[in-house]
C-alpha positions in Angstrom: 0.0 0.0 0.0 1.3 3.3 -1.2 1.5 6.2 1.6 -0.6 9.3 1.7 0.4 12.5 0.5 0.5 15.3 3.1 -1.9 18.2 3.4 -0.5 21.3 4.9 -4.0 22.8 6.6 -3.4 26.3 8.4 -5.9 28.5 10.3 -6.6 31.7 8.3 -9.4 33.0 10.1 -10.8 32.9 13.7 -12.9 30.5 15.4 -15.4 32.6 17.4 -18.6 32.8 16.3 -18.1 29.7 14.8 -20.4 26.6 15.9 -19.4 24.0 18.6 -19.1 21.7 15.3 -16.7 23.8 13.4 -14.5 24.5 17.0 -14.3 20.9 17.7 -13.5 20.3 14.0 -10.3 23.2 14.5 -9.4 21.4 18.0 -9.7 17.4 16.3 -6.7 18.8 13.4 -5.2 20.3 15.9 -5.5 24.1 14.8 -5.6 26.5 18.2 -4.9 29.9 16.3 -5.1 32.1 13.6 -1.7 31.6 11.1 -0.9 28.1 13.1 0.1 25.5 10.8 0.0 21.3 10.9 1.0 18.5 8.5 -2.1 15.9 8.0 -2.0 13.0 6.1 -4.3 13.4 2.6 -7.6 11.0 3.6 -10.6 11.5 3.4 -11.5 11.6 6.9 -9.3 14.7 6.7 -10.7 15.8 3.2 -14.0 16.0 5.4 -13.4 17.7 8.7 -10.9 19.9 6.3 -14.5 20.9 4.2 -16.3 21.3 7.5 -14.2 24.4 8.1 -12.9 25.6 4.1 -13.9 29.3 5.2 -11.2 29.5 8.2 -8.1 27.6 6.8 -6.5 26.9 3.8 -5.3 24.0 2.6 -1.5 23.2 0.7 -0.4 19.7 -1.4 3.1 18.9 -0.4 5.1 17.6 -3.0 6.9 14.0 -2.5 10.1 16.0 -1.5 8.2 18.2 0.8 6.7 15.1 2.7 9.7 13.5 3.0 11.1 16.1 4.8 8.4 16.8 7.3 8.4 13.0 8.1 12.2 13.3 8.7 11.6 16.5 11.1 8.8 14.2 13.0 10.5 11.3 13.4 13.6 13.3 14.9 11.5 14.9 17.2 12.0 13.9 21.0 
């Protein structure tokens, strides 16, 4: 089985006024502020929560190269 690509998803806009769905949907990708940044692998349970909030973050493919070196950074991490 081939590995997903990488989405990078970051947090463009805020959260208040939001409903409890869309917060919960910021806290489950791990978003907690405006310009914060994550690496998620491309699924579709991602895909989804990531269209639950498309008005508040925007949404980056990594390229191959890209991936590779975010998984190097995480697996070097303490």
């Amino acid at each position: 089985m081939s590995d997903p690509g990488k989405l990078k998803v970051r947090q463009v806009r805020s959260r208040i006024g939001g409903s409890a769905r869309q917060r919960d949907t910021l806290r489950s990708l791990g978003l907690r502020r405006i310009g914060h940044e994550v690496v998620k692998d491309d699924r579709p349970e991602i895909r989804g929560m990531i269209q639950t909030v498309s008005h508040l973050v925007t949404v980056e493919e990594l390229s191959a190269a890209e991936a590779a070196n975010v998984t190097a950074q995480e697996a070097s991490k303490p």
